[in-house]
C-alpha positions in Angstrom: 59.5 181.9 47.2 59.9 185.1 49.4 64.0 186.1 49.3 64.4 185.1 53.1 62.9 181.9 52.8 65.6 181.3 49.5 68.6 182.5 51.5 67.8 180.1 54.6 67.1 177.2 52.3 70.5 178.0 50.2 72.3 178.0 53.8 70.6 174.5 55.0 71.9 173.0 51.8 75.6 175.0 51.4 74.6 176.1 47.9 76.6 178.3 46.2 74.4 180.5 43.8 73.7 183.9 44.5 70.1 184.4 45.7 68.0 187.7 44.7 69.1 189.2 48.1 72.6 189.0 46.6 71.8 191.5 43.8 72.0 195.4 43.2 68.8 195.7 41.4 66.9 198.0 43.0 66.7 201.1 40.3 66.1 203.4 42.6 69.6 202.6 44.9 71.9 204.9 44.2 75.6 203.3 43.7 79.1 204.4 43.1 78.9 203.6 39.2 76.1 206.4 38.3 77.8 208.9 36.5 75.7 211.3 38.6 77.2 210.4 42.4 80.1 213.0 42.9 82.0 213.9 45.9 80.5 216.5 48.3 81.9 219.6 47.5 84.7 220.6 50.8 83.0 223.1 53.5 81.8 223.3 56.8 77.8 222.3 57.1 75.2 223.6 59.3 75.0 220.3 60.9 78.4 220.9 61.8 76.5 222.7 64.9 74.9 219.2 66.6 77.8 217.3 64.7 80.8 218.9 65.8 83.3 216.0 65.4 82.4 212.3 63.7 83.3 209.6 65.6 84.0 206.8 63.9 84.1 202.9 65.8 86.5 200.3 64.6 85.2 196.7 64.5 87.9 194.5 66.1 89.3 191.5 64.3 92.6 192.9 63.5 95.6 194.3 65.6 95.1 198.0 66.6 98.2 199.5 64.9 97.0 197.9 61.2 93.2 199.0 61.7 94.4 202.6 62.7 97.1 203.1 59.9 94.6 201.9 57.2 92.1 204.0 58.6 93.6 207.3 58.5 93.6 208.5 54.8 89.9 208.3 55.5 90.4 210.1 58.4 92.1 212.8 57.2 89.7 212.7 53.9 86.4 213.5 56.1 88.0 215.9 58.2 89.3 217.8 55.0 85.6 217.2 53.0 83.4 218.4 56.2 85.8 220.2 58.2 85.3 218.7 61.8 87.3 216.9 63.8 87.2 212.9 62.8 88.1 210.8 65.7 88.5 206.9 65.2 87.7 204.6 68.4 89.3 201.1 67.8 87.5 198.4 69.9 89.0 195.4 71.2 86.2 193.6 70.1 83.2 194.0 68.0 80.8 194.4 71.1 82.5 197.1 72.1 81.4 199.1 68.7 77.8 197.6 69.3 78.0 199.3 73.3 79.6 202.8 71.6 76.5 202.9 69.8 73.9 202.6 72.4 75.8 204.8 74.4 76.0 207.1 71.6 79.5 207.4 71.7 80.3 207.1 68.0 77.9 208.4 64.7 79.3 205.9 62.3 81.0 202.8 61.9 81.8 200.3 58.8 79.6 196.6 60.2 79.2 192.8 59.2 75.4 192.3 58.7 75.0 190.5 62.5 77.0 193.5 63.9 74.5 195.8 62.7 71.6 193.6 63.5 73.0 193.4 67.1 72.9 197.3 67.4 69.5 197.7 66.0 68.3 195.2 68.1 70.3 196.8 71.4 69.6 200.7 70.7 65.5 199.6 69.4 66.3 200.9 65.7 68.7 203.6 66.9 70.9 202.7 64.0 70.5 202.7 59.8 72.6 201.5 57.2 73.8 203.9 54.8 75.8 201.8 51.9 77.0 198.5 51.6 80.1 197.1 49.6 79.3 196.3 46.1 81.4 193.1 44.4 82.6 193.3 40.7 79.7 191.2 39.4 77.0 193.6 40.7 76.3 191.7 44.0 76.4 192.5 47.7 77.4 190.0 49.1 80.1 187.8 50.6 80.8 184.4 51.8 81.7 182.7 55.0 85.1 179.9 54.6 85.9 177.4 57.2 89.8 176.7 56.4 92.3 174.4 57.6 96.1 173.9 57.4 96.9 172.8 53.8 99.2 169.9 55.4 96.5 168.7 58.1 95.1 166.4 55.9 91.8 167.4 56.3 90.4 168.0 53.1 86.4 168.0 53.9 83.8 169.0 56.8 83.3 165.6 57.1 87.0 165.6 58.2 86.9 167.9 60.7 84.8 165.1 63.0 86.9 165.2 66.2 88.6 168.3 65.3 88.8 171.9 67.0 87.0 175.0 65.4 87.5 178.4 65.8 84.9 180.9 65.6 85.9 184.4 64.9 83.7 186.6 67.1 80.6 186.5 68.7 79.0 189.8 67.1 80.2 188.1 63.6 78.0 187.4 61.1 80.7 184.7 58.7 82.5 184.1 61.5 80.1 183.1 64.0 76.1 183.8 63.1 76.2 182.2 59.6 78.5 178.9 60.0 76.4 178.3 63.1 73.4 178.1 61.7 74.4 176.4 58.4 76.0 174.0 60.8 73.1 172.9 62.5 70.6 172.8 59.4 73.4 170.0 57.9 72.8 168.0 61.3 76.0 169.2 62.9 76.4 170.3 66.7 78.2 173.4 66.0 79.1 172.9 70.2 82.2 171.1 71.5 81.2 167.7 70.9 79.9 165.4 69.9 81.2 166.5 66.0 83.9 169.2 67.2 86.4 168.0 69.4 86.8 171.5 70.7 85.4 174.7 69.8 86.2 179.0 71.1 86.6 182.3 70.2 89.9 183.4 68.7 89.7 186.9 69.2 88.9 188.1 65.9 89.2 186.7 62.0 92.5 187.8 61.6 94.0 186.2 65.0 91.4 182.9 64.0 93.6 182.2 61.0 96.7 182.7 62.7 95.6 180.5 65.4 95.2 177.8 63.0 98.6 178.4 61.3 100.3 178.4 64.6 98.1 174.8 65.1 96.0 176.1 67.8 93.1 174.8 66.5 92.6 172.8 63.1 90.1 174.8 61.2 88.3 178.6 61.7 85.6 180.8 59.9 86.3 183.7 58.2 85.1 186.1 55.6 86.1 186.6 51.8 84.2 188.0 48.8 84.1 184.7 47.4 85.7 186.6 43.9 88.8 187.1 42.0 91.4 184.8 42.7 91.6 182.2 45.9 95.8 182.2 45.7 95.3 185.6 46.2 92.8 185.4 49.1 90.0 186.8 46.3 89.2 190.0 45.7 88.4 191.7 49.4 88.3 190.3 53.1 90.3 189.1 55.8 92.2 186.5 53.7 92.9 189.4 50.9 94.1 191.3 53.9 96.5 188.7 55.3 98.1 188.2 52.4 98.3 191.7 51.2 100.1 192.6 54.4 102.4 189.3 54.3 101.1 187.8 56.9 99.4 185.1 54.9 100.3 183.0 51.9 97.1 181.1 50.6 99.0 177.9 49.5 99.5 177.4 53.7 95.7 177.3 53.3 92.9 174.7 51.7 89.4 175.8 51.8 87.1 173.2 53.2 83.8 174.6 53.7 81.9 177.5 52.0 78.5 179.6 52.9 75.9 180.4 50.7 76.1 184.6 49.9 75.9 187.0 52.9 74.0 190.4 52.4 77.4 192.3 52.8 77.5 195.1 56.0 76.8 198.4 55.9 78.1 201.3 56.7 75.9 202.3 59.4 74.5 205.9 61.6 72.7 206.3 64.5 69.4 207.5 63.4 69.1 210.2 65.8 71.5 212.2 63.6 70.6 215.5 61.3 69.1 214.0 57.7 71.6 216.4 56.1 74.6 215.1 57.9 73.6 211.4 56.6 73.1 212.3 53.5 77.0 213.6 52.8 78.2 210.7 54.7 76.1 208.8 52.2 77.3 210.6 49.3 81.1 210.8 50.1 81.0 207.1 50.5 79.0 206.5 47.4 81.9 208.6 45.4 84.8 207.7 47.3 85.7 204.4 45.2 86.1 206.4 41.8 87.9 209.8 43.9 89.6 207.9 46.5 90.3 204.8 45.0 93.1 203.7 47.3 91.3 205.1 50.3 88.2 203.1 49.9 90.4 199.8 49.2 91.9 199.9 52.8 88.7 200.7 54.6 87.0 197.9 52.4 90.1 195.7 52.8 90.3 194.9 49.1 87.2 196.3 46.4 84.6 196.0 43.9 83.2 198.5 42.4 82.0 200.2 44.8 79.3 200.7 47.2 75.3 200.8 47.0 72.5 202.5 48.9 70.8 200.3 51.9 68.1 199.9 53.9 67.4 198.2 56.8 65.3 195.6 55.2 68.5 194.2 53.6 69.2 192.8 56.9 65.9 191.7 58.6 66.6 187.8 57.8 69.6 188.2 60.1 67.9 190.4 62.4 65.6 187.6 62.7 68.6 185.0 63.1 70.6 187.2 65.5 67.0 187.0 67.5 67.2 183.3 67.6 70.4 182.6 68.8 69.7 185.0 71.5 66.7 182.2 72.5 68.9 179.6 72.3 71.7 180.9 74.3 69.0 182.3 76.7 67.6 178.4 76.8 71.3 176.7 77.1 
């Protein structure tokens, strides 16, 4: 059975295994662990010429002040690896990432996989992955988790009939795309009614999970590597990153609901861009993990073992799915 046609069927039946998209087996994908993959060596480039400064988009799902502090070692690390300028452009939201790109406002930016789907399909392929995360068992992928208050009582998706869902952005791939459709292949309406009592945005994953602590609504989606240790929100995501900055404890938490693997988001260029300019980019995020180790654990919000080369064929299932709901919304 072809990989897409596994993934969608391991979605419509919430299975938990890791499905061949899930795996870094491609020999010849260079990734962080080859003892060959070493930092660019510091200088200005020619391409410094039609790339005088990199601007860099941040996706929106966490407050401003926190994206922009955990953002600047790598800042300061490009600007001191290429020597240019490195400016960071935090959007409010993620479509305001996925409209810097089609305006070419920004060269790079760190996606989820319907995020970069969305900007491929807007600029007509004006935009390639470079790397994706890579988890400690040798995947690359993620999870989507519905979660609830631990004291709600609700304890299943079965008991959320009647109750209000948060989704965490549109442009979201765990928090929106994913759920959505793994919703509606178990039978469930992910719409207000008649399952959900109520369902909205809440601005992002991490103000999603604080909307259901502060009982705004009883359950939301959001993204975790599915690794490591739940208590500690596992190993990288949203839920790692609440907690690590104490604005989460996981026992105020239960887990109701999980996805099948996600093809993690890349790290993605607009394709319009010199070849050698992508290719450090590439290379300084391939070696950043084993040089940079901190560095590369706040952009990644938690880590594995580093990242993996990608190509756009990683993501053409949600391409596809990103296509779909743009029929159905066009049809509602």
């Amino acid at each position: 059975m072809p990989t897409r046609r596994l993934f969608a069927a391991g979605l419509a039946a919430g299975a938990l295994s890791v499905p061949g998209i899930a795996r870094a087996q491609k020999s010849d994908m260079r990734r962080t662990v080859d003892p060959n993959v070493t930092m660019p060596a510091p200088g200005k480039r020619p391409w410094a010429e039609q790339v005088p400064q990199i601007r860099i988009g941040l996706m929106g799902g966490e407050n401003e002040t926190d994206r922009l502090a955990r953002n600047d070692g790598y800042k300061r690390l490009l600007e001191e690896t290429f020597q240019v300028p490195v400016r960071l452009f935090p959007a409010s939201d993620y479509g305001g990432v996925l409209q810097a790109y089609s305006a070419k406002q920004i060269e790079s930016a760190n996606l989820g996989a319907s995020a970069y789907a969305g900007a491929w399909l807007d600029t007509n392929g004006g935009v390639e992955p470079l790397v994706v995360p890579e988890e400690v068992d040798g995947s690359v992928s993620y999870i989507s988790v519905m979660v609830v208050r631990a004291d709600s009582g609700i304890t299943s998706l079965e008991g959320m009939r009647g109750k209000s869902l948060a989704w965490a952005d549109p442009n979201s791939t765990s928090g929106y795309l994913i759920p959505r459709f793994a919703l509606r292949q178990q039978g469930i309406n992910p719409e207000s009614g008649p399952y959900f009592s109520r369902t909205g945005f809440g601005g992002g994953h991490e103000q999603a999970v604080v909307a259901v602590l502060q009982k705004q609504y009883d359950a939301c989606v959001t993204w975790a590597s599915g690794q490591g240790e739940e208590a500690q929100g596992f190993t990288r995501g949203n839920l790692r990153s609440m907690v690590d900055k104490g604005m989460l404890n996981m026992r105020d938490l239960r887990i109701i609901w999980r996805s099948t693997p996600i093809p993690n988001g890349p790290i993605a260029v607009r394709t319009d861009l010199p070849a050698a300019f992508k290719e450090d980019l590439k290379l300084f995020h391939l070696a950043l993990p084993k040089t940079h180790r901190q560095i590369y654990e706040q952009i990644e919000r938690g880590g594995g073992v580093g990242y993996r080369e990608a190509r756009h064929e990683d993501f053409q299932l949600i391409v596809d799915l990103r296509r779909t709901e743009a029929q159905e919304r066009r049809r509602r």
